[in-house]
N, C-alpha and C positions, 0 to 999 in steps of 0.2 A: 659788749657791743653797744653804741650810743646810735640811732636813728635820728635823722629827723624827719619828718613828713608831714604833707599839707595836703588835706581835701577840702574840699569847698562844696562840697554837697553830700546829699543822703545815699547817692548810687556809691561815690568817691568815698562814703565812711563804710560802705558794705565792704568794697574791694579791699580798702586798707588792713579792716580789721582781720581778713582774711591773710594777705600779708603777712601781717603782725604775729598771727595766731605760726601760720608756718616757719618765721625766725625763732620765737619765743622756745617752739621746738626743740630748738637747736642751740638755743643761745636762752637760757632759763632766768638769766639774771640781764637780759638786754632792758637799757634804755631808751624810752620815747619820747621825743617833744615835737610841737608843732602843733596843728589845730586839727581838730579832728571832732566826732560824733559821737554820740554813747556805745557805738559798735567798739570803736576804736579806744575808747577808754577802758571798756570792760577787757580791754590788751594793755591797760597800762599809759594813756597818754590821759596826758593832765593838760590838756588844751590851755593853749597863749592866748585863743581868743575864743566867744561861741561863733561854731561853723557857721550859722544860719548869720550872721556878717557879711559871710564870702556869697551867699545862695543869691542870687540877683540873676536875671535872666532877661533876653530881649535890648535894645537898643539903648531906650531912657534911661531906666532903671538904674543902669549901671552908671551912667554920666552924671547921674542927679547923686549917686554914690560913691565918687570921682576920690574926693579928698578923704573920704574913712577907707574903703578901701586898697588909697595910694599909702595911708599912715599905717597901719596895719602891716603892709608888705614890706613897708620898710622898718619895721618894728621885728620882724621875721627874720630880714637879711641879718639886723643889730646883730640879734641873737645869737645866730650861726655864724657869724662873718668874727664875731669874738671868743667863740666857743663852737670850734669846728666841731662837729658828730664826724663819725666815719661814713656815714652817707647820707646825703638828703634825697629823699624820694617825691616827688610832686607827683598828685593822682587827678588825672585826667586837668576839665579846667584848665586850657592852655593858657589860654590871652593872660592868665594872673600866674600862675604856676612856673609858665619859660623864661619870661621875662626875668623872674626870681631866682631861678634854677641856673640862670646866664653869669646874674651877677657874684650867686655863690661860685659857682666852676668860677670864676675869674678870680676870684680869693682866695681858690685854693681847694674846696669842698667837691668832693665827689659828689655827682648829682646822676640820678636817673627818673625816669619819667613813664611813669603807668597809663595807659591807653591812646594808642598813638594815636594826633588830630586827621583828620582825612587828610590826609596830603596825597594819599591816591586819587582822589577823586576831584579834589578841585585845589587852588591857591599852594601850586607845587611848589612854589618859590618861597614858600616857609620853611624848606628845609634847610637852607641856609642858618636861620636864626637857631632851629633844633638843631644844628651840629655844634653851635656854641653853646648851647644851651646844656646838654646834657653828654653823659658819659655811656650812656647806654638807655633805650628805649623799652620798655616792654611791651610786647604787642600784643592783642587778643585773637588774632586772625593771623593765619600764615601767610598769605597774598601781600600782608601790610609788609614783611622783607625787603624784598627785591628793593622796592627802592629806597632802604635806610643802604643796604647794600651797595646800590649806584652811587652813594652821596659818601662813603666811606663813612656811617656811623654804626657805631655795636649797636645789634636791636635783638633781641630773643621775645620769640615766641612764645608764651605761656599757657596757652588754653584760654579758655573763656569758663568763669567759674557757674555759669546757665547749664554747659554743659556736663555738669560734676554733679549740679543742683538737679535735674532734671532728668527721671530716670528714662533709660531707651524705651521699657515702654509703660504707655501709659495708660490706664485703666477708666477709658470712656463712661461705663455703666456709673462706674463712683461717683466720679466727677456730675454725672447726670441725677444720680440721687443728690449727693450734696446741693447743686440748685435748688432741687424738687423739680425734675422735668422729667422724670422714671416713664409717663407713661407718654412720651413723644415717638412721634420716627424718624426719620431725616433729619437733620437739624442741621443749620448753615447759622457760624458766627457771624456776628457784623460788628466790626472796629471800624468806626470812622473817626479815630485818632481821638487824642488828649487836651489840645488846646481848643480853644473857642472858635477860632478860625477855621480851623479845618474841618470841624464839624459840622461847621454852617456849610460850606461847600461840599463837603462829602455826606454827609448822613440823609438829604434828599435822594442824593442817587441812589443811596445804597438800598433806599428804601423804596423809591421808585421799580429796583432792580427785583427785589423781595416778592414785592406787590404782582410783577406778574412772573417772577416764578412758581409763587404761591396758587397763580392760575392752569398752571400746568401743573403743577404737583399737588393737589391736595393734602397729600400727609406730610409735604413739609412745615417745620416749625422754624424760628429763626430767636438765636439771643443777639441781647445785645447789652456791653457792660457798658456802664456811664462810671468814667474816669475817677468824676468826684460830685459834688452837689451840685454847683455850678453847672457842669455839662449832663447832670439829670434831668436836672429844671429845665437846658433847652432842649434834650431831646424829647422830652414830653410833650413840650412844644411842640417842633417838628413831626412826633408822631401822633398829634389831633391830625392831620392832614390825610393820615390812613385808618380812618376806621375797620375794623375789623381782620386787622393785617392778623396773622398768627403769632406773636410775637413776646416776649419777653423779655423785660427791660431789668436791668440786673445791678444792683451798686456794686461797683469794681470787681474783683474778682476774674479777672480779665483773663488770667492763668487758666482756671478753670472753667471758665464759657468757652475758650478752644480747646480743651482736652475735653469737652465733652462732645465738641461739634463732629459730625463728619465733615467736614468742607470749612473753609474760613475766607471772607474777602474781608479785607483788611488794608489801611493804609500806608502807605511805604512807609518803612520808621524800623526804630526796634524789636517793635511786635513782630516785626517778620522774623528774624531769629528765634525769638521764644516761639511761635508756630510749628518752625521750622524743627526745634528741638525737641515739641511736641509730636514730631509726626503727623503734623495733618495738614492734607493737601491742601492748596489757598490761590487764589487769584488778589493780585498789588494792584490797586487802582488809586490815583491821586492828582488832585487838582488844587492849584494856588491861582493868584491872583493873578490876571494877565503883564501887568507890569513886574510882578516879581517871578512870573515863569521867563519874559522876555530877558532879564539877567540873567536867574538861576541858570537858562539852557545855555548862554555862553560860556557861562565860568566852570561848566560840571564837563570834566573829561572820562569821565566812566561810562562805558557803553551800557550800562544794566546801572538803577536805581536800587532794586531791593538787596536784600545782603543773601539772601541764598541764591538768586543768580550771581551772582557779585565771590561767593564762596565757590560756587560752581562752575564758577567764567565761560557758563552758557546757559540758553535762556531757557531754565528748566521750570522760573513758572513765570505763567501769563502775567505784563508789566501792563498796563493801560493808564497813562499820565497823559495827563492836561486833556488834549481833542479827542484822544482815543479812550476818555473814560466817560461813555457812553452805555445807556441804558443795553441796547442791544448787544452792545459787546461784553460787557459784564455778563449779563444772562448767556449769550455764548459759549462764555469759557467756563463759567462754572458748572452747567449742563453736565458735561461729561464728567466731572468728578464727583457730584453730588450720585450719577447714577452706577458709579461703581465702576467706568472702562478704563483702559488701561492708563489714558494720563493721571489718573490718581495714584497708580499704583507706581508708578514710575516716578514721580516723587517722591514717595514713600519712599524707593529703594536708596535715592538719591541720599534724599533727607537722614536717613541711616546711616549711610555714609561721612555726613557732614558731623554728626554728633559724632560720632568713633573721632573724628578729626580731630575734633574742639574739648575735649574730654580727656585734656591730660593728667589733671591733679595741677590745679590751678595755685593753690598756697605753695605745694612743694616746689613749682617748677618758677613761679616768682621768687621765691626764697632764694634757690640755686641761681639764679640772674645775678638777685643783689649781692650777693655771698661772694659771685665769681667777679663783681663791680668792684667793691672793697676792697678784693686783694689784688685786683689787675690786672686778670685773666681773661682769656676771648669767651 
């Protein structure tokens, strides 16, 4: 069996390699080409280009990287468009990836595409381009179906490999010793996301929020991971503003500051899944800039922002976006989960739920997609 496959980032070479690992399985003498990560080499791919090429993010970035970008992609198609594989796989990375995957399927090349773009939630009208694009879709979320379904394209559902990675339970005390916070009580995570932006806007509140819970609680403690240097140095910054807060600032390790918390606020994003599949109850608060909330709220057709309401398609934990992320409402919602009543636990039972979901054997069940792609089968 001959593959081809493209990632363009470090999440995109995790999921590949995992792929890879689940055909290799099955198929001991398969070939790889395409560009890929050391994940995905240590399976055998001998990269056409280095990935960190494809890594570009935000608006500029990518424009001012227009022409290597464009030559690359089409240095790609050369390849396979002259030397079909029995399937190309594109992982995640749409705007570069379908476009690609378009012009192979029109030459002839089976194409399928690893982690569907939101087309639930906002810019439906991309499914048009994804039915030309690809042969089959693989999803991470079961909800993402229905509508590859409405549009008449194959999509199967695969698990989410967090959920395979991540056992159901998870061992708070550990997790608190590996910090060093053994002898805390209470203790509430604070994500105020990864980028620079959002930290500037989120990490006062959060900390505003901290400041007088920590007046009503005494024995609370509160961490908080900083992404990378960058966003240590500002929230160092931003925490000269609260002297004597209780608090602990942590280099990344983001996994483990919510597997140790009881409680997590956190910003809409991916964290919420990994919260989620940690088991620990959380309050979604997030705020953008008013000219880009004034778009975002037109173009977003999903009634729920975070992903475990969104997994749960009702509103199992507290959302406070843009107006309604506010000091008193934060401290509101978290209240009750921090002191143990039943909306804690009712997440909890939820969130159990949702892991059994997403925890199907993520390598095996992408394997059997692409396997069933190849030969032709539903």
């Amino acid at each position: 069996m001959r593959i081809g496959i493209l990632a363009g980032e470090a999440s995109g070479d995790i999921l590949g390699s995992r792929v890879l690992a689940g055909l290799r399985s099955r198929y001991p003498d398969l070939v790889v080409e395409g560009i890929g990560g050391p994940l995905m080499a240590a399976q055998g791919l001998d990269s056409m280009f280095p990935m960190e090429r494809l890594s570009v993010m935000g608006f500029v970035e990518p424009l001012k990287r227009l022409p290597e970008l464009l030559r690359i992609r089409g240095a790609v198609y050369r390849h396979f468009r002259d030397n079909p594989p029995d399937l190309f796989l594109g992982i995640d990375s749409p705007d570069f990836n379908l476009r690609l995957e378009r012009k192979l399927r029109k030459a002839g090349v089976r194409t399928a595409h690893l982690v569907s773009p939101t087309v639930w939630a906002w810019r439906a009208g991309r499914m048009k381009g994804i039915s030309r694009a690809v042969d089959r879709m693989l999803c991470l979320f079961p909800f993402e179906l229905p509508i590859y379904a409405e549009h008449g394209v194959a999509a199967s559902f695969v698990g989410h490999p967090l959920a395979d990675e991540i056992p159901p339970e998870v061992d708070a005390a550990a997790a608190r010793a590996e910090l060093g916070l053994r002898g805390e009580g209470r203790l509430l995570a604070l994500l105020p996301g990864s980028r620079g932006g959002e930290v500037g806007l989120l990490a006062p509140l959060f900390l505003q929020a901290a400041a007088e819970l920590a007046k009503r609680h005494p024995d609370l403690h509160f961490v908080l991971p900083a992404a990378n240097e960058e966003r240590e140095a500002q929230l160092q910054h931003i925490l000269g503003t609260f002297p004597g807060l209780p608090l602990t600032l942590v280099s990344g390790q983001s996994r483990e500051v919510m597997a140790a918390a009881d409680a997590v606020l956190l910003a809409s994003g991916t964290a919420t899944l990994e919260a989620t599949l940690l088991n620990r109850p959380m309050v979604v608060a997030y705020r953008m800039a008013p000219l880009s909330w004034a778009l975002v709220s037109r173009l977003v057709k999903t009634p729920f922002a975070a992903l475990p309401n969104i997994l749960a398609g009702r509103a199992l934990v507290p959302e406070l976006i843009q107006d309604a992320a506010t000091v008193d409402n934060v401290v509101a919602e978290l209240e009750p989960l921090l002191l143990g009543q039943g909306a804690a636990e009712a997440q909890r039972d939820a969130f159990s739920a949702i892991h059994t979901d997403l925890a199907l054997g993520f390598a095996v069940h992408a394997a059997d997609a692409l396997i069933a792609t190849i030969e032709g089968r539903a």
